[in-house]
C-alpha positions as CSV (number, residue, x, y, z in Angstrom):
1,X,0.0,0.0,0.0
2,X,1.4,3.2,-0.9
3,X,2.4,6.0,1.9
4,X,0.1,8.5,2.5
5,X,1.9,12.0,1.7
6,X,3.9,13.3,4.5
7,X,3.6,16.3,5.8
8,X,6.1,19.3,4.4
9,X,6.2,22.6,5.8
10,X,4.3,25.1,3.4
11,X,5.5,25.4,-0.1
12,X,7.9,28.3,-0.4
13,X,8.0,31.3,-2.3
14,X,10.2,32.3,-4.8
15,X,13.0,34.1,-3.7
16,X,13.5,37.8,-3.7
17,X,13.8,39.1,-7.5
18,X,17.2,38.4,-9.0
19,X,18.9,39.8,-12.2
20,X,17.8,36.1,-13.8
21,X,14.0,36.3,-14.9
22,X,12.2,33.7,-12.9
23,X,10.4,30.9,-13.9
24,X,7.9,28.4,-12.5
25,X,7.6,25.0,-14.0
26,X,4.9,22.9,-13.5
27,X,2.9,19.8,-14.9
28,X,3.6,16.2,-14.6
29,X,5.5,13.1,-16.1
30,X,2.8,13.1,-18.8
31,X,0.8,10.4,-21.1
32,X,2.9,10.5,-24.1
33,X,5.5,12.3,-22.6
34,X,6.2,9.3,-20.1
35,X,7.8,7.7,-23.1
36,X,9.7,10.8,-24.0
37,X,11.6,11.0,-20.7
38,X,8.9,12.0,-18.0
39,X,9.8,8.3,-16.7
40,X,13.3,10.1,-15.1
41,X,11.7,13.3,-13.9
42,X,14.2,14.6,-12.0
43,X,16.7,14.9,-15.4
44,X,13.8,16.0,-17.0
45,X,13.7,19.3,-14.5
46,X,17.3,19.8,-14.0
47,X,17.8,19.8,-18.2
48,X,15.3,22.6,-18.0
49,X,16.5,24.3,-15.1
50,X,20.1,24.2,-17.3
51,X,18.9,25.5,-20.5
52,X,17.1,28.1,-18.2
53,X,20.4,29.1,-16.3
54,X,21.8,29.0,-20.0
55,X,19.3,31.7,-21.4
56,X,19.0,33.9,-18.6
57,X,16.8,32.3,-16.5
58,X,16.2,31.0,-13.3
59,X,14.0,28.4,-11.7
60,X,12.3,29.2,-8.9
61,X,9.1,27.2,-8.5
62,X,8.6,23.5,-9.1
63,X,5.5,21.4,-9.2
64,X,5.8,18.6,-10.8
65,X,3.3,15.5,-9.9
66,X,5.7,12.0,-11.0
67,X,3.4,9.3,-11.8
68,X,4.8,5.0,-11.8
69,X,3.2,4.5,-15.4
70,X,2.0,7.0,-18.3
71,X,-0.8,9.3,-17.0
72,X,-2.9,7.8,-20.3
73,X,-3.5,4.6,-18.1
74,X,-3.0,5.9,-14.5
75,X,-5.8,5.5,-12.0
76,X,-6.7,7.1,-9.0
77,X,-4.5,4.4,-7.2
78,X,-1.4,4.7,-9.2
79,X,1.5,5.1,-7.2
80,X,2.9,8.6,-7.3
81,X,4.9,11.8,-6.2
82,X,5.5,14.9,-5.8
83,X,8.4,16.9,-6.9
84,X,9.3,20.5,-5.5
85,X,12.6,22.4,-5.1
86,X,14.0,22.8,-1.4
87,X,17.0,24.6,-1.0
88,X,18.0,24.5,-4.4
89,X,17.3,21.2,-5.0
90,X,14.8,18.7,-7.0
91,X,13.4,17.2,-3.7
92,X,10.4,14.4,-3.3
93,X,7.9,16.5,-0.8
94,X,4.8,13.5,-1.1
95,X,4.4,10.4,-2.1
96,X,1.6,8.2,-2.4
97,X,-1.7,7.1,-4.9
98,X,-1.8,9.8,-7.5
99,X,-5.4,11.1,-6.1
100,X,-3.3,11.7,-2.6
101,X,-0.4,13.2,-4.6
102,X,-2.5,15.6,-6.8
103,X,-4.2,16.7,-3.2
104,X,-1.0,17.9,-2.4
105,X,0.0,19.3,-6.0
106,X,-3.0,21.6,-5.5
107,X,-1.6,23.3,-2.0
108,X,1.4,24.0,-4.3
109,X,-0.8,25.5,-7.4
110,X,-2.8,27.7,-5.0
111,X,0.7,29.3,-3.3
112,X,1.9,29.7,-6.9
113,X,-1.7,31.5,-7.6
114,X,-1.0,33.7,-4.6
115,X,2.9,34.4,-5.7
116,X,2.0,35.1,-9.7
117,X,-0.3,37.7,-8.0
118,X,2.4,39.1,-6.1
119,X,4.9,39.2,-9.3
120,X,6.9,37.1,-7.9
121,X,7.3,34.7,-10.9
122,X,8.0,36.1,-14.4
123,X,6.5,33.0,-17.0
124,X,5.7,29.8,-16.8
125,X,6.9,26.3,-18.3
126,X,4.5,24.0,-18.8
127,X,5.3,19.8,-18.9
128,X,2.1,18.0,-19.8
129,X,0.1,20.3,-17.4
130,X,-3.2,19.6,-16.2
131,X,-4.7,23.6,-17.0
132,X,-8.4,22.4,-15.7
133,X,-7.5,20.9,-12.8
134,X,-4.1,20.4,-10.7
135,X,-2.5,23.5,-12.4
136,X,-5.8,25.3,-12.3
137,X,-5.0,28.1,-10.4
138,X,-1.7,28.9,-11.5
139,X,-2.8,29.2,-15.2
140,X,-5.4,31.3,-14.2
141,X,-3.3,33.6,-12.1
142,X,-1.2,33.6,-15.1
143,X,-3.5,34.8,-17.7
144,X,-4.7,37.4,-15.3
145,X,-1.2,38.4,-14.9
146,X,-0.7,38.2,-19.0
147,X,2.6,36.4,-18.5
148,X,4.0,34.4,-21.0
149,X,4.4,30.3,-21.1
150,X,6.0,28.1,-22.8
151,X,5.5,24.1,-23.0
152,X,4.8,21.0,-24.4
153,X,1.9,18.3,-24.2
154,X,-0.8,18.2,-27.1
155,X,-3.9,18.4,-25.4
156,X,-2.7,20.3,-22.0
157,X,-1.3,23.2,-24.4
158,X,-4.6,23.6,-26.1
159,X,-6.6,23.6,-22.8
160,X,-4.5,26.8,-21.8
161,X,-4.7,28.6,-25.0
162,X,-8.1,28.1,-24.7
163,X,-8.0,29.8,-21.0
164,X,-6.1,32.6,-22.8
165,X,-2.9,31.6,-21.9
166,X,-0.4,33.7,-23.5
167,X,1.7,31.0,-24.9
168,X,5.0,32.0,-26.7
169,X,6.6,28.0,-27.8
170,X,4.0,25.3,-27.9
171,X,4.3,21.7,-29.1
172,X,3.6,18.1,-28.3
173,X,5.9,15.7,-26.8
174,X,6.1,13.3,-29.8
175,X,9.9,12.8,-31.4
176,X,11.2,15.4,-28.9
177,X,13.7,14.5,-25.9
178,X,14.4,16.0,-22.5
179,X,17.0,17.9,-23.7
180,X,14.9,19.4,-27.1
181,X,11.9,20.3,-25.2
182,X,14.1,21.8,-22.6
183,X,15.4,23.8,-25.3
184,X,12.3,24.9,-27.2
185,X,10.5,26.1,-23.7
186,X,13.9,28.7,-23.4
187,X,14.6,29.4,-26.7
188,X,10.8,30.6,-26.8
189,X,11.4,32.5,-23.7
190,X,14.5,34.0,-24.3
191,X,13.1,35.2,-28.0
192,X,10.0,37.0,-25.6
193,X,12.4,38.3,-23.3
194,X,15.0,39.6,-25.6
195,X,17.6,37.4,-23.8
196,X,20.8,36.1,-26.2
197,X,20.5,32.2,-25.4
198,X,22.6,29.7,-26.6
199,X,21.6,26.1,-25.7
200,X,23.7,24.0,-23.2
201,X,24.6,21.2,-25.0
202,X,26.5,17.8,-24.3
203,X,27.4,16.7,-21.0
204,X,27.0,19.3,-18.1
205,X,30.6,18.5,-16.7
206,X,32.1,19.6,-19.9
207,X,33.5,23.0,-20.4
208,X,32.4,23.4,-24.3
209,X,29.0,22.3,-23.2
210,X,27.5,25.9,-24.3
211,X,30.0,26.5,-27.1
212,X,30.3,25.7,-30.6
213,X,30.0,21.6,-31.3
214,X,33.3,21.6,-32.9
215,X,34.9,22.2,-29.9
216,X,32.9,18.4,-28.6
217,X,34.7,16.6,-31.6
218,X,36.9,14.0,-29.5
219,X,38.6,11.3,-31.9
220,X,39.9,9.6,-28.3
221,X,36.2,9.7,-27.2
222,X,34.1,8.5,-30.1
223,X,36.8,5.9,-30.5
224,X,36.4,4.9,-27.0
225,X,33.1,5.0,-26.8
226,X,33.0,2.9,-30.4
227,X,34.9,0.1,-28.5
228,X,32.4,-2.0,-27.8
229,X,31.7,-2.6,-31.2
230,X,35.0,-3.5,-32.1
231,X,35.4,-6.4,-29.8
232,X,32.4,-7.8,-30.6
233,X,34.0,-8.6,-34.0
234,X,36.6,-9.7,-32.9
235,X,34.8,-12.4,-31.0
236,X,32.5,-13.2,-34.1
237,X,36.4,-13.4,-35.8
238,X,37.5,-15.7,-33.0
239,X,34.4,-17.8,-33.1
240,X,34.1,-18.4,-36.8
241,X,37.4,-20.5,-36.5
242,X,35.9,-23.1,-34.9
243,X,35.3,-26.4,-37.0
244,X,32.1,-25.9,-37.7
245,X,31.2,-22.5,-37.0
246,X,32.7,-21.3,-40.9
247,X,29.1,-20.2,-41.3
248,X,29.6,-16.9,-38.8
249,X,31.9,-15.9,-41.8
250,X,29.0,-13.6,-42.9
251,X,28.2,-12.4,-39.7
252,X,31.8,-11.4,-39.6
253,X,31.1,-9.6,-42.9
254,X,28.6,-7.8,-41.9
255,X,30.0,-6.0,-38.8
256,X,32.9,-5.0,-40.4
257,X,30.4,-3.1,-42.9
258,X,28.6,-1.7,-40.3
259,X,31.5,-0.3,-37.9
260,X,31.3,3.2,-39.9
261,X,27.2,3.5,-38.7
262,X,28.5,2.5,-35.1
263,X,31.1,5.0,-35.7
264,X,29.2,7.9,-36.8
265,X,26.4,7.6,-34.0
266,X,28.8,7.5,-31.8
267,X,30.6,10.5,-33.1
268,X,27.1,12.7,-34.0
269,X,25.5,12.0,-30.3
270,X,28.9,13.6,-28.7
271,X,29.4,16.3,-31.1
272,X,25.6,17.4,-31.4
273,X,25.2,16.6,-27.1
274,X,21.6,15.9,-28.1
275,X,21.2,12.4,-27.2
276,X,19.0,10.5,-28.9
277,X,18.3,13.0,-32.3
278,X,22.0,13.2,-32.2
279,X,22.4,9.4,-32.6
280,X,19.7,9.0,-35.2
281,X,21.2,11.8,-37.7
282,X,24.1,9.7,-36.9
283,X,22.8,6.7,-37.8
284,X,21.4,7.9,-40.9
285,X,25.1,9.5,-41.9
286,X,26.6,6.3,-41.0
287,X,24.3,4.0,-43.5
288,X,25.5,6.0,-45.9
289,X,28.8,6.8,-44.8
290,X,29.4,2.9,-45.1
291,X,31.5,2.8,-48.3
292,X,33.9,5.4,-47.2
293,X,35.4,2.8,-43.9
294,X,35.6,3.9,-40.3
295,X,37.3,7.3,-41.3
296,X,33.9,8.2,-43.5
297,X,31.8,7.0,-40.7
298,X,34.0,9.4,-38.4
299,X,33.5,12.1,-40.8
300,X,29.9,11.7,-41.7
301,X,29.5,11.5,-37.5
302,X,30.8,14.5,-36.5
303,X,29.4,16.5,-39.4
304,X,25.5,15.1,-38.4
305,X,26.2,15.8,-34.8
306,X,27.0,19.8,-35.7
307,X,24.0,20.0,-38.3
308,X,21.7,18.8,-35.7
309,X,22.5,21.4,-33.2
310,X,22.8,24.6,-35.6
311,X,19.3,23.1,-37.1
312,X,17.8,22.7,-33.9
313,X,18.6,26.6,-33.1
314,X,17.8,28.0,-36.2
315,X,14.3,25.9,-36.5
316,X,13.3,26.8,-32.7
317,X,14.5,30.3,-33.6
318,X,11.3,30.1,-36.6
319,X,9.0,29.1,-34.2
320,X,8.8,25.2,-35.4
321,X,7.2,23.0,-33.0
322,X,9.7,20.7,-31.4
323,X,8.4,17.9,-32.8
324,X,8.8,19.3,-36.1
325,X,12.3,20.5,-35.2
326,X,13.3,17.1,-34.1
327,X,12.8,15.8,-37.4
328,X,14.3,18.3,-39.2
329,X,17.3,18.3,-37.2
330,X,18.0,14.6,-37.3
331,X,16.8,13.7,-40.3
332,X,17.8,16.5,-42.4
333,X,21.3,16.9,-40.6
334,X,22.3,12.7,-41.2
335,X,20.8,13.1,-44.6
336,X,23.2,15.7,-45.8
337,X,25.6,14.7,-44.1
338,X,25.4,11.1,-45.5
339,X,24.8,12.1,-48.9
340,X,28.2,14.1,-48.5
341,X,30.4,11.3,-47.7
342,X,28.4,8.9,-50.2
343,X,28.6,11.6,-53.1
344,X,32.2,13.4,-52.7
345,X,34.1,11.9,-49.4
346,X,34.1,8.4,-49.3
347,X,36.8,7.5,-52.1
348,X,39.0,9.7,-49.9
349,X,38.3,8.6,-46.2
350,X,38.1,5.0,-47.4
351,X,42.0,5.9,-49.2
352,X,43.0,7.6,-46.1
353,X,42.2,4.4,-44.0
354,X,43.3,1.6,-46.3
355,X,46.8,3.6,-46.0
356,X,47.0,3.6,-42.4
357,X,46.7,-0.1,-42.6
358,X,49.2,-0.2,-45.6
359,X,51.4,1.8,-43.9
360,X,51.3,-0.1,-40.7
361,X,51.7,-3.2,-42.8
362,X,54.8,-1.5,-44.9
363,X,56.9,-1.1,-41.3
364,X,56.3,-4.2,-39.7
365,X,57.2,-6.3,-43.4
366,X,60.2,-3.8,-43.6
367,X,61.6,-5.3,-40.1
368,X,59.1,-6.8,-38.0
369,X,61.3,-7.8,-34.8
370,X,62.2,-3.7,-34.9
371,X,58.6,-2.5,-35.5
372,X,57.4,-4.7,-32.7
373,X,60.0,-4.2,-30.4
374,X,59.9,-0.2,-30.6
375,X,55.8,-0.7,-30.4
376,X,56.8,-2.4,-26.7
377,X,58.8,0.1,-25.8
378,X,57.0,3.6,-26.5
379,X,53.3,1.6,-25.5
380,X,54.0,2.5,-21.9
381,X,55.4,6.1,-22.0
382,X,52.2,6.7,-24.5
383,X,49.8,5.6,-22.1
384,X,51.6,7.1,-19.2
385,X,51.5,10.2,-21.0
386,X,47.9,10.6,-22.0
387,X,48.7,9.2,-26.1
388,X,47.8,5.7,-25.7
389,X,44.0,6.9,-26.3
390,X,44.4,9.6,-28.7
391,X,46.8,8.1,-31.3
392,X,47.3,4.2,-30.4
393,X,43.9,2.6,-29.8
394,X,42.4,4.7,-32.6
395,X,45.2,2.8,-34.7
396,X,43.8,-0.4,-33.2
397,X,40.5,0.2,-34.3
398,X,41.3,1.7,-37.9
399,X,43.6,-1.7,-38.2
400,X,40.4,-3.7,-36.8
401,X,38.2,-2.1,-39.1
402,X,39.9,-3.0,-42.3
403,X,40.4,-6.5,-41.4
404,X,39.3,-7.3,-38.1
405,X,42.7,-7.6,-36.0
406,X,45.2,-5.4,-35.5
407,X,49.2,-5.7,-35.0
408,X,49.2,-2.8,-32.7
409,X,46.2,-4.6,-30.8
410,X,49.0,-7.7,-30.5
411,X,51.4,-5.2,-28.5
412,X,48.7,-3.8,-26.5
413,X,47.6,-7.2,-25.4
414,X,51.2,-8.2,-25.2
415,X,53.2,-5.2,-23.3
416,X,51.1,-3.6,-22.0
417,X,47.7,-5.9,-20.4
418,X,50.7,-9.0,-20.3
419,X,53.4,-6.8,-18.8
420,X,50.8,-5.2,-16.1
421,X,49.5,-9.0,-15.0
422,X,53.1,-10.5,-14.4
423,X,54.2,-7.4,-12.3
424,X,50.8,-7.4,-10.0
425,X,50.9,-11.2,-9.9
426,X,54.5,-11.0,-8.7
427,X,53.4,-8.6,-6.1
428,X,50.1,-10.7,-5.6
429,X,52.3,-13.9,-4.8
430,X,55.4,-12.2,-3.1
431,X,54.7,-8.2,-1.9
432,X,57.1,-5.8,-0.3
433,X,54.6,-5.3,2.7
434,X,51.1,-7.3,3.6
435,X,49.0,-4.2,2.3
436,X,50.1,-5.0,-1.0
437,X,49.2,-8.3,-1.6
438,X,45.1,-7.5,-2.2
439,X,46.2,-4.2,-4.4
440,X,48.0,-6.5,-6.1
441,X,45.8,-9.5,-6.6
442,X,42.8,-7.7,-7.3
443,X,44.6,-5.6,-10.3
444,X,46.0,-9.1,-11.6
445,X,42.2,-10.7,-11.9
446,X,41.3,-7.9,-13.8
447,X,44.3,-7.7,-15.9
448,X,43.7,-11.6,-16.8
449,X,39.9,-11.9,-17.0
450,X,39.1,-8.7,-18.9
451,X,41.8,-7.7,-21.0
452,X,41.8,-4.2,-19.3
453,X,42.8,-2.3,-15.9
454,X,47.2,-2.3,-16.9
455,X,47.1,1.2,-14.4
456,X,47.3,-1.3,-11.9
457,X,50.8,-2.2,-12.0
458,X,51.4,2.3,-11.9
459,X,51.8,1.9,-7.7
460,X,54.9,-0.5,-8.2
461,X,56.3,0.4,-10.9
462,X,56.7,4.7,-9.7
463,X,57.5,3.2,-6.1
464,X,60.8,1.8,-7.4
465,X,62.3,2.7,-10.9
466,X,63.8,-1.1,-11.4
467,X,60.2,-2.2,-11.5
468,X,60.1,0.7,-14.1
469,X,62.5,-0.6,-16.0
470,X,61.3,-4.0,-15.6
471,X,58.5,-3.0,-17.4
472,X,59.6,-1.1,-20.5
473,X,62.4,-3.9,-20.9
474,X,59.7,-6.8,-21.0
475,X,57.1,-4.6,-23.4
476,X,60.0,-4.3,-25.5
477,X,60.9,-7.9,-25.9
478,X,57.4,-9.1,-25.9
479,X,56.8,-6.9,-28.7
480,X,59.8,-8.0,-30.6
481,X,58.4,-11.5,-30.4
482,X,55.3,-10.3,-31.8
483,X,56.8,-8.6,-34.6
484,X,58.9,-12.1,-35.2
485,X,55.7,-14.2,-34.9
486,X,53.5,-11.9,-36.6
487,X,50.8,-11.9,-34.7
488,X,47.6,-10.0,-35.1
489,X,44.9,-9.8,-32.4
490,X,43.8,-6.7,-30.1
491,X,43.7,-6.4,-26.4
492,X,40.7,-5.6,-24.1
493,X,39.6,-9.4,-24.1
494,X,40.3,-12.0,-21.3
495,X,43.8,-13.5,-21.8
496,X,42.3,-16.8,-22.2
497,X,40.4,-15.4,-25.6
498,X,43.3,-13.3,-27.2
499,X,44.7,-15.9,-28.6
500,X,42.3,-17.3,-30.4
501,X,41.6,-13.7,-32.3
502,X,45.0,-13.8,-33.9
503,X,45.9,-14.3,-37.1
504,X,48.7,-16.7,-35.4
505,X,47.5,-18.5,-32.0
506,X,50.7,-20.0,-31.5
507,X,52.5,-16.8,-32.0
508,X,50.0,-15.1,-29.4
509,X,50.2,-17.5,-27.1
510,X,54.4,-17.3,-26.6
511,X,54.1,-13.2,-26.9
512,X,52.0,-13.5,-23.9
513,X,53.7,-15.7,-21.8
514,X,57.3,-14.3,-22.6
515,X,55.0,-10.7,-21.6
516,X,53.7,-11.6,-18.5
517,X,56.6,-14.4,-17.5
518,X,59.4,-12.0,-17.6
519,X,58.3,-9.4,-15.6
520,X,56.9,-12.1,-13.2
521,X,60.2,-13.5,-13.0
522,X,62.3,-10.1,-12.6
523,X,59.9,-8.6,-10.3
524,X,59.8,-11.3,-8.3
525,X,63.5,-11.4,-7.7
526,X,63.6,-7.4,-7.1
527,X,61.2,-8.0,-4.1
528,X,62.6,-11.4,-2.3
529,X,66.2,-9.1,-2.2
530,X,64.0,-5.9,-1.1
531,X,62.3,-8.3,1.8
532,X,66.1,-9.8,2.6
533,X,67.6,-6.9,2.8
534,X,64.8,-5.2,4.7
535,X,64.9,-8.1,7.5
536,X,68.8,-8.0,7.8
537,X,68.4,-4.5,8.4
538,X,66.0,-5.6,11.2
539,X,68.0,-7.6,12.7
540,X,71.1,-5.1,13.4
541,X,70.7,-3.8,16.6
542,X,72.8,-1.4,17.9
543,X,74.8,-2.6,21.2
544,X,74.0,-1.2,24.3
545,X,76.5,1.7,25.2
546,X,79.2,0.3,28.7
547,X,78.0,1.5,32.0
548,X,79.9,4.3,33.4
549,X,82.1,3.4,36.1
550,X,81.3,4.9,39.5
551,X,83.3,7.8,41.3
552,X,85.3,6.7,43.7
């Protein structure tokens, strides 16, 4: 049985007049809208209450009823709440069936009412509101005030134009996203106000977020973020090598063709910070980006991802709906973007990326023990120094892309994830002090069952620069061996697995135990000499000084 609402001191009243204008946002999770992101309310208010802080704006007043289940199929016993701001924050002030929650919605409405009157709130934003009912009072104290509104919800928006409701950005909730409608209510306001707004895109955390959406393009992010992709051929790769399982071949096939559509929906949802109409224009660039290889799927990505935000702006700016803005953003944006690389671009990227792996190829035929040995050696310095993910796994994936392995993917596997498990394991089995042993251990599971996790061998290794060494020395030879086996796999897989997605299983296999042995071996000798030399010291204890004789 659902709690009855607790009780909440009185709803509070906006806050002396700032320089920001102040808004009130009410409503509720929605019918349609429930779909559309009213099922995570509390992003759905704090993307507005960005966007608002974006253009101007402030948020001062929330009432927002949060329903378990789309309002077009909620009863009177639905399980609900109520959402308010208290100190600044999106805070849960009742809970229980949605009749007891909408009780307490209405003490909030009528303290609105009351601070509209006052002037207290400067417009409205309305989220699937409720004009005849809940939100009754505010909507009326709003037309009486002739403030302006914005919002979203089909029928809700035409109940309140029909109270007079001085609406100034009105829509329904179909094809648009937290983020859009978020948006649309500001852009609407802003444009009333005379405010300059420029949307808040992409993550909060990040510094460009309200800039232009070439300053988002991050080849070490969409590559990362891409990843996932990747490994799954090479497990489809690894599979199809059983006897019996040749008929994955196809399978194979047709992942490889549609990396570039992974690609480019990764790269257009980051560089458009739009979320989902940022990964459909990017999956519409990407079908047709297909031809040109990951590089035209890159290029087609990030090119969506930037036509979607400037058309969002400039469609909102010419009062479209947001539902209509939606689809003119992503489609229109992937479309062009597509038909780009398809048309003009994709001979070039599709060049450019078949000579990264001919170049790649060119060094290691031209002397592979050198190529893989200097691969060992610079792998460590390039991920200690922040280039591993910016210039070496994008290799990796270009590589894996084009044929499905990768010979850098063999040193990363190798020297780096092989390298990282011999050191912790020496530390798991023999440690310089007790605390160690569990660092140790844990960092070696990982290293062995996922593939990933090689900063766990960092605490050793800058403790003592022999264990340093140890570990450049032993990424160099384990890559020389997989230059001289010519081995082809990629990392990020459990050791057990890596072999079996290389072009060369037996030369895998011996990269990755002369990776992991040696530095087992060596590390284990530099810490029994450490813990010898440590208890010798122990044992020295310095003789008691001779009594002093006494005076006569």
């Amino acid at each position: 049985m659902p709690d009855a609402p607790r009780p909440e001191p009185a709803p509070e009243t906006p806050e002396p007049r700032t320089s920001a204008r102040r808004l009130a946002v009410v409503g509720s999770s929605g019918g349609n809208l429930y779909s559309h992101g009213g099922d995570d309310p509390v992003r759905m208010v704090e993307e507005i209450r960005r966007q608002a802080r974006a253009g101007g704006f402030e948020v001062v007043v929330l009432q927002l009823v949060a329903a378990r289940g789309s309002m077009d199929g909620a009863g009177d016993d639905t399980p609900a709440e109520l959402l308010e701001l208290r100190d600044g924050a999106v805070t849960v002030t009742a809970r229980g069936t949605l009749t007891e929650v909408n009780a307490a919605a209405a003490v909030v409405d009528a303290a609105l009412a009351e601070a509209v009157g006052r002037g207290e709130v400067d417009a409205l934003v309305l989220v699937s509101a409720d004009p005849s009912s809940v939100n009754a009072a505010a909507v009326h104290a709003a037309v009486g005030a002739h403030l302006p509104a914005a919002g979203t919800g089909g029928s809700s928006i035409a109940a309140a134009q029909a109270l007079g409701l001085r609406l100034v950005a009105a829509s329904g909730t179909t094809g648009s996203t937290s983020t859009t409608r978020a948006v649309s209510y500001i852009a609407g306001l802003a444009r009333h106000f005379g405010h300059r707004y420029r949307p808040a895109l992409g993550s909060p955390e990040t510094p460009a977020a309200s800039g232009s959406p070439w300053r988002r393009i991050s080849v070490r992010g969409i590559m990362v973020g891409s990843l996932p992709a990747f490994i799954a051929l090479a497990l489809v790769l690894a599979v199809s090598k059983i006897p019996g399982l040749g008929a994955l071949t196809p399978v194979f096939d047709a992942l490889i063709a549609g990396l570039p559509v992974v690609v480019a929906a990764v790269a257009a949802r980051r560089v458009s910070g739009l979320g989902e109409v940022g990964l459909v224009a990017g999956v519409v660039a990407g079908v047709l980006s297909t031809d040109g290889g990951i590089i035209g799927g890159l290029v087609g990505g990030v090119l969506a991802g930037a036509g979607v935000s400037y058309l969002l702006r400039w469609t909102l700016a010419r009062r479209f709906p947001v539902t209509t803005a939606n689809i003119v953003a992503g489609g229109l944006s992937g479309l062009v973007s597509g038909l780009l690389v398809f048309l003009a671009l994709a001979p070039v990227t599709a060049a450019l990326g078949e000579g990264v792996k001919d170049a790649i190829g060119f060094l290691v035929d031209l002397n592979p023990l050198l190529a893989g040995a200097v691969a060992g050696l610079v792998i460590w310095p390039a991920i200690m120094g922040g280039v591993y993910h910016a210039a070496i796994l994008p290799l990796v994936l270009l590589e894996m892309g084009e044929k499905g392995h990768s010979f850098f993917g063999a040193v990363d596997m190798v020297s780096l994830v092989m390298v990282s498990l011999g050191i912790t394991l020496a530390n798991a089995v023999r440690p310089r002090s007790s605390g160690e042993r569990a660092l140790a251990a844990s960092g070696a599971a990982v290293n062995f069952g996922f593939g990933t996790f090689v900063e766990a061998s960092y605490p050793f290794m800058f403790a003592d620069r022999k264990v340093l060494a140890v570990a450049l020395g032993s990424a160099t030879l384990g890559g020389l061996v997989v230059g001289a086996t010519g081995a082809e796999a990629t990392a990020y897989l459990p050791a057990v697995v890596a072999p079996f997605v290389a072009t060369n299983t037996v030369g895998m296999v011996l990269s990755m135990l002369v990776g992991a042995v040696v530095p087992f071996v060596a590390v284990l000798v530099l810490n029994l000499r450490h813990n010898r030399r440590a208890s010798a010291e122990a044992m020295v204890v310095p003789a008691a000084p001779a009594p002093a004789r006494e005076r006569a």
